[in-house]
C-alpha positions as CSV (number, residue, x, y, z in Angstrom):
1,X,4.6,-3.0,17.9
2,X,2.2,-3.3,14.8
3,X,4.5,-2.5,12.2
4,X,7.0,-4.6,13.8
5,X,5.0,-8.1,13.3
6,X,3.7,-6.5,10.2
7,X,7.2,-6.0,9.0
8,X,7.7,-9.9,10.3
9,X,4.7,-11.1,8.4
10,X,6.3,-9.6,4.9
11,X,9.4,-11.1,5.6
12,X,7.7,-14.4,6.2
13,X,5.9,-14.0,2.9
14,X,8.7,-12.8,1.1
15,X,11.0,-15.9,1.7
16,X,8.5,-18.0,0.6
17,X,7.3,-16.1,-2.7
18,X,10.5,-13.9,-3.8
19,X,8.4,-12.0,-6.5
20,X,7.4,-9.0,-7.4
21,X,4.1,-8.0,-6.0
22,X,4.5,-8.1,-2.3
23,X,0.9,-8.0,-0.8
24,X,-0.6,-8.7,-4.6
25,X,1.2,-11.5,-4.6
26,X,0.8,-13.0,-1.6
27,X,-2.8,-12.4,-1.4
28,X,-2.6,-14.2,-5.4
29,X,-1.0,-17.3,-4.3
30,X,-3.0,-17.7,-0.8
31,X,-6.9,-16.2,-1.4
32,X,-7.4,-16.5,-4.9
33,X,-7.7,-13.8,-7.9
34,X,-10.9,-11.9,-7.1
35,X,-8.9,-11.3,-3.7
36,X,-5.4,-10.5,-5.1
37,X,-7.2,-7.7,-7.9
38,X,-9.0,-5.7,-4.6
39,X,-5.8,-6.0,-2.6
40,X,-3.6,-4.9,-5.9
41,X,-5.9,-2.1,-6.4
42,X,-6.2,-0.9,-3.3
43,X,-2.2,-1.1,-2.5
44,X,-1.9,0.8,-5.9
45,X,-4.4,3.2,-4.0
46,X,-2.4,3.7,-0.8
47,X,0.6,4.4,-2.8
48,X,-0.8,7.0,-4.9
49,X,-2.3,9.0,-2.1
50,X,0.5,8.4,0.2
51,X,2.5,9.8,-2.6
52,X,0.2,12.8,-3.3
53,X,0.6,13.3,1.1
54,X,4.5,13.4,0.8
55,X,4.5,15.6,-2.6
56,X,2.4,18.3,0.3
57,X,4.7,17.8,3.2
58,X,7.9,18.1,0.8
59,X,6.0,21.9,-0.2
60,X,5.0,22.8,3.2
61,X,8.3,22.7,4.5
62,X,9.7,24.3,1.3
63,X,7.0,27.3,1.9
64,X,7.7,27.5,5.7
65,X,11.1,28.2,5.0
66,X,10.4,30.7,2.4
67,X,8.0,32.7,4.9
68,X,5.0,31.0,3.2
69,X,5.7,33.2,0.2
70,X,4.7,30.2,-1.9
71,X,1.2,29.7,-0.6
72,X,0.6,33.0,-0.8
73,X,1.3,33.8,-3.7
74,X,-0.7,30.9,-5.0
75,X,-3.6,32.4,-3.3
76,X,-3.0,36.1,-4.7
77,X,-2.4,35.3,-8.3
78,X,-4.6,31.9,-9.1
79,X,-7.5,32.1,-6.6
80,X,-7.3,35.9,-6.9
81,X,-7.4,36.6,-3.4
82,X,-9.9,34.1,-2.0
83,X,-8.9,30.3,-0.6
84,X,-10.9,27.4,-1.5
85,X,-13.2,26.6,1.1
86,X,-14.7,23.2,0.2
87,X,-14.8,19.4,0.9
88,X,-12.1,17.3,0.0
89,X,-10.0,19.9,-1.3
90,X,-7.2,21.9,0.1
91,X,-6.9,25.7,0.3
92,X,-5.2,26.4,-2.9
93,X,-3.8,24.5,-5.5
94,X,0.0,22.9,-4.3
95,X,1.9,23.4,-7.6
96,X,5.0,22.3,-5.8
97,X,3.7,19.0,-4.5
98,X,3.1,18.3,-8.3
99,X,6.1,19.1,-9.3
100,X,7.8,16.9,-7.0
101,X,6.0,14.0,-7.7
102,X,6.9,14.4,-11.3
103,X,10.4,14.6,-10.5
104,X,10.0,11.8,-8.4
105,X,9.1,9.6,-11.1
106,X,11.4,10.8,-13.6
107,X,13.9,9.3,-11.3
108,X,12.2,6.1,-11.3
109,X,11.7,5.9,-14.7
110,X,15.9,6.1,-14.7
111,X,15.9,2.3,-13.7
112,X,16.7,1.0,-10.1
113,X,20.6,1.9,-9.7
114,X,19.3,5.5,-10.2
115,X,17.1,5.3,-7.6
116,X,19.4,3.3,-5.5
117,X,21.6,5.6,-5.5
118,X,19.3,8.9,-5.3
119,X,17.9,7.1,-2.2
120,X,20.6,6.3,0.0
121,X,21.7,10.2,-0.8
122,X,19.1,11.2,0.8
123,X,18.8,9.0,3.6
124,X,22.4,9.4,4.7
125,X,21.3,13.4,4.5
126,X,18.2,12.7,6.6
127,X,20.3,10.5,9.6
128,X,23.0,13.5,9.9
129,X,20.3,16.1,10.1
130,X,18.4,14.0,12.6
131,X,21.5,13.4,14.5
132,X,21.8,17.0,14.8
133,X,18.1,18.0,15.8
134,X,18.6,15.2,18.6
135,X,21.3,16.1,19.8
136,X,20.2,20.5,20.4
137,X,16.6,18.8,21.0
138,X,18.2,16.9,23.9
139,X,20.4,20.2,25.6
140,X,17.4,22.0,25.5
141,X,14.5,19.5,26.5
142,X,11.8,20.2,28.9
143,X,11.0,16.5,30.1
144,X,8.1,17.9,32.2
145,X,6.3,18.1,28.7
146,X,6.0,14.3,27.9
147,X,4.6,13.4,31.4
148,X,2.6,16.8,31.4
149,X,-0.5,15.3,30.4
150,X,-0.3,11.9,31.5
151,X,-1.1,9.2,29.1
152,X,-3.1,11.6,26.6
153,X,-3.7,15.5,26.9
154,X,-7.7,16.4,28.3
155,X,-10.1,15.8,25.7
156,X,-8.6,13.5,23.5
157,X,-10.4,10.3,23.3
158,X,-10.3,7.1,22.5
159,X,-11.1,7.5,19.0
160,X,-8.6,10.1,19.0
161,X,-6.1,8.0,20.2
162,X,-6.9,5.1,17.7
163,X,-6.6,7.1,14.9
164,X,-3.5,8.8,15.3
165,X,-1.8,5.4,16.1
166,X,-3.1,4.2,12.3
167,X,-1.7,7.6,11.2
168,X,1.2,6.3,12.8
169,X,1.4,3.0,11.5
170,X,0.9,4.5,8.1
171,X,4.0,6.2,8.6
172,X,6.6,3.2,8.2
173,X,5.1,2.5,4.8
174,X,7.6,1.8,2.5
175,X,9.3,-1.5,4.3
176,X,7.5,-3.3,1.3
177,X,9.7,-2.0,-1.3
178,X,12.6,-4.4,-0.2
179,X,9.8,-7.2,-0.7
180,X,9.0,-5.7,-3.8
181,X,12.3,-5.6,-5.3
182,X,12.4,-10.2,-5.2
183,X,13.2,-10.3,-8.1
184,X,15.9,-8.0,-8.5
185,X,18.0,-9.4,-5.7
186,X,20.7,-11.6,-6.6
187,X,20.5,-14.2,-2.9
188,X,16.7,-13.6,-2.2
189,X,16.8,-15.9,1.0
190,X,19.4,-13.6,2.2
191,X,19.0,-10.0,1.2
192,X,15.3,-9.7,1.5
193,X,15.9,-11.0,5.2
194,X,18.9,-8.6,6.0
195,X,17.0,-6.0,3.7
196,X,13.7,-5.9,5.6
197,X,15.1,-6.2,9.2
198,X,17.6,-3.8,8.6
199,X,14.5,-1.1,7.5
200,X,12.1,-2.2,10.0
201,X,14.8,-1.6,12.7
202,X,16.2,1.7,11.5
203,X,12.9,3.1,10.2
204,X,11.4,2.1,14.3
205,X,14.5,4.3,16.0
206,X,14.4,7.4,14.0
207,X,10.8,7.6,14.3
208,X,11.4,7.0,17.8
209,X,14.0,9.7,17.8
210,X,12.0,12.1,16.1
211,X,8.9,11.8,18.3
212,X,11.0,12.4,21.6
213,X,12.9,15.0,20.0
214,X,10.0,17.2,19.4
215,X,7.9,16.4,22.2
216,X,10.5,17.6,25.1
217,X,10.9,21.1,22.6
218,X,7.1,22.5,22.6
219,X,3.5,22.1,23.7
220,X,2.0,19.3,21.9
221,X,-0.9,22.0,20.6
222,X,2.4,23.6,18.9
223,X,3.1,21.4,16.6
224,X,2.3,21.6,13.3
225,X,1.2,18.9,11.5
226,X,2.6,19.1,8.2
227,X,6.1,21.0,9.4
228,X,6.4,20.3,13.1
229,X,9.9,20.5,13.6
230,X,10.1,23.7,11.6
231,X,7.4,25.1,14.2
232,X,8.8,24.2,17.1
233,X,12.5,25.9,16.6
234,X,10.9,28.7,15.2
235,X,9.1,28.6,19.2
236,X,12.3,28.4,20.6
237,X,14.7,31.8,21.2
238,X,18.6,31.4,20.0
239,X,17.2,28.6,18.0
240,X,15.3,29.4,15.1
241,X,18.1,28.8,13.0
242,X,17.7,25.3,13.7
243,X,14.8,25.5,11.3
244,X,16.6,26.0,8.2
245,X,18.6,22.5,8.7
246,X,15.6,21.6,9.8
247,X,13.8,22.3,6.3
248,X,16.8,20.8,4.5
249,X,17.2,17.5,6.1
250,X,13.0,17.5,5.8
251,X,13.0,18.0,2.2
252,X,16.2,14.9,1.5
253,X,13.8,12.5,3.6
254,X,10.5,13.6,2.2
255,X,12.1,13.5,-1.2
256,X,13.8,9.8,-0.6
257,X,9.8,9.1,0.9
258,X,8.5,9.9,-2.6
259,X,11.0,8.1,-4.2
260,X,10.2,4.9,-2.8
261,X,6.1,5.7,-2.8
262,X,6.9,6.0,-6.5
263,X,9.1,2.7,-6.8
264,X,6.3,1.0,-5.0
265,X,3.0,2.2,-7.2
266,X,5.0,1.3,-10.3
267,X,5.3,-2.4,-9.0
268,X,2.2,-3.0,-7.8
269,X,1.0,-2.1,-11.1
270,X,3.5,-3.9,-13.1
271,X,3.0,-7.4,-12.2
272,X,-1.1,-7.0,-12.0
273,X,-0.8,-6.0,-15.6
274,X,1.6,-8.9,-16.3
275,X,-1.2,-11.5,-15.1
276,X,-3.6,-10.2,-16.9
277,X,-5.8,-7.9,-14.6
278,X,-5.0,-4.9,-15.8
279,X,-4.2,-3.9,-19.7
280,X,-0.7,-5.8,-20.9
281,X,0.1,-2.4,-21.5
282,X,1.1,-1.3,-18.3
283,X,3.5,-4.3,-18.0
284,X,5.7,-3.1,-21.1
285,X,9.6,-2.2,-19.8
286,X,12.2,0.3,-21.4
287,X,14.6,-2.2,-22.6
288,X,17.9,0.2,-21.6
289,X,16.4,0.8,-17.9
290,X,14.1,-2.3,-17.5
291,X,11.7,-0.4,-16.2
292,X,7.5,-0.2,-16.9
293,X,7.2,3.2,-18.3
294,X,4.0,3.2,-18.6
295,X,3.1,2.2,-15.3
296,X,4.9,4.2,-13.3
297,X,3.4,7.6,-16.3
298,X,0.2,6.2,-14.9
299,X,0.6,6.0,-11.5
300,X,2.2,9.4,-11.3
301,X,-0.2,11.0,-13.1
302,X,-3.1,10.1,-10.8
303,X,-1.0,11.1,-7.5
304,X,-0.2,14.2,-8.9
305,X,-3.8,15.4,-9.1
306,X,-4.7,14.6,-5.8
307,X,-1.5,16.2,-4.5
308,X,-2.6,19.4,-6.6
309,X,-6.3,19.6,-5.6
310,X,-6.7,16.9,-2.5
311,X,-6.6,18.2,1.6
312,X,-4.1,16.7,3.3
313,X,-5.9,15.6,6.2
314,X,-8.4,13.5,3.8
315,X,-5.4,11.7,1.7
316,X,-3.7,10.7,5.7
317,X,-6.8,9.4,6.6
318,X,-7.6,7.4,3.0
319,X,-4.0,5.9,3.1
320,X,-4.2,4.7,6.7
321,X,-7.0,2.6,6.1
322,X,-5.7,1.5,3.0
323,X,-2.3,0.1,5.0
324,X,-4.6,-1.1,7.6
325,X,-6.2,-3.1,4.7
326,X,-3.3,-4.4,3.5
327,X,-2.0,-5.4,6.7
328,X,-5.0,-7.6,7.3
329,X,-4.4,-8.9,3.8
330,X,-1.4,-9.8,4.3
331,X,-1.3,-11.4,8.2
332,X,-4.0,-13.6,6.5
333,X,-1.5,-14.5,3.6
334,X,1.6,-15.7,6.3
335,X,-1.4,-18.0,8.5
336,X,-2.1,-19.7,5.1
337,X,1.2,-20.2,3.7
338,X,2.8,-21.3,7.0
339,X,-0.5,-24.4,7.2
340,X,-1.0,-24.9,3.2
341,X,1.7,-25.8,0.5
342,X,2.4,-23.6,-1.9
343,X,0.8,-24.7,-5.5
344,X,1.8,-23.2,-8.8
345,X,1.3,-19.0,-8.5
346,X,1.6,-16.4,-11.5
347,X,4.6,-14.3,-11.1
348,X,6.8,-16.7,-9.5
């Protein structure tokens, strides 16, 4: 229900100020510049550890598969034996969730058809596979495990319950890349509307799909948090096999995940530095893929050492309340615009 009207309040937004920005921008043309740097900054934030987040789920499922072969080896040969055991920071150092992120924005840096098409690759990967996990999930569901419990299992609380729903919420980030990409559509009225309707509707019935699916297939203290479908085939007799399309399906949508984190940071960034609140620098494009190079170098940079060093559990958390943030930001910009007139705003 919350990223339903949130997805309504972007698209209210968006008609009305068709620029690149999104949340920046909005926040720019309704609360003022002091307002529209702290919400810039802290969406560039939420990208880059959302980012970081996806760059360890794309590895975890890559090392599941493998046996955990990767992490162990990471362990073995550059911690010489011994984990990390300290705040903040993960186990070992996630090479692979590095690497991805890279990749990730060497795509971007390609220009937008690249990732365009890239994207819907993967996303026409992801439905099949989840098609498929749905559909065994479904022959060989035990119902009695969503009403096992009743509302919540014993000993989950309130505060339990509270945060795993911003976890949740936190998980249809990426709607605002249609509002990000204004400028770059030839009827804004029309697109953006389709555009973010279309994503807010898909995005609500596969995650709706994917939670039923694994629920009815294990015990909810099964499943694992960064490869639970992996985990709960590998549960199952006759069907571990399902974990290996599983992992590959996993890996398109966490890829096409990082590919629009990666789309996002870089235009947060770009039209902040274009107004003047951060260096000009960063607002510079490639004049063959009109895209900020610099930017997005910046932005990937950052994400990639937190994805290297940074738990997972801390960079969910940070990134929730970032989107929380932002959604705040952002319900406040549609109640201004639909009661005050629209004056002259940078970027528009």
């Amino acid at each position: 229900m919350l990223a339903s009207l949130s997805g309504l309040c972007y698209i209210e937004c968006a008609l009305q100020l068709p620029g690149t920005g999104a949340s920046y921008l909005y926040a720019y043309a309704t609360l003022g510049e002091m307002i529209a740097f702290l919400t810039g900054w802290s969406s560039v934030a939420a990208r880059i550890v959302a980012l970081a987040s996806i760059g360890q789920v794309w590895s975890a499922y890559l090392d599941d598969a493998l046996g955990g072969s990767i992490g162990n080896a990471t362990v073995q040969f550059v911690l010489g034996g011994q984990e990390w055991n300290a705040p903040l920071l993960g186990t070992h150092p996630d090479f692979i969730a590095g690497l991805l992120i890279l990749v990730s924005g060497g795509i971007i840096s390609l220009g937008t058809n690249v990732f365009s098409k890239a994207n819907n690759l993967f996303m026409i990967t992801t439905l099949l596979t989840l098609m498929l996990v749905f559909i065994v999930a479904m022959i060989h569901a035990d119902f009695s495990l969503v009403t096992e419990h009743g509302f919540a299992p014993r000993g989950v609380g309130f505060d339990e319950i509270v945060g795993s729903a911003i976890n949740a919420y936190a998980g249809y980030a990426g709607i605002e890349s249609i509002a990000l990409a204004a400028e770059e559509a030839k009827d804004q009225s029309k697109d953006l509307l389709i555009g973010l309707l279309s994503a807010l509707g898909i995005s609500i019935l596969v995650y709706m799909t994917g939670v039923l699916s694994v629920t009815v297939l294990t015990e909810y203290s099964n499943i694992d948090l960064k490869t639970p479908f992996e985990a709960a085939f590998n549960d199952l007799d006759g069907l571990r096999w399902m974990k290996y399309i599983v992992a590959v399906g996993a890996l398109c949508s966490i890829t096409g995940g990082a590919l629009n984190m990666s789309y996002a940071m870089t235009r947060f960034i770009y039209p902040m530095s274009r107004d003047g609140l951060l260096p000009s620098v960063l607002s510079r494009t490639n004049e063959r893929t009109k895209t900020p190079l610099l930017a997005n170098l910046l932005g990937t940079c950052i994400s990639v050492v937190f994805a290297v060093l940074i738990d997972i559990k801390i960079l969910i958390q940070t990134g929730s309340m970032l989107y929380t943030l932002e959604t705040v930001i952002i319900i406040f910009a549609v109640t201004i615009l639909r009661y005050r007139p629209l004056t002259g705003v940078a970027g528009t």
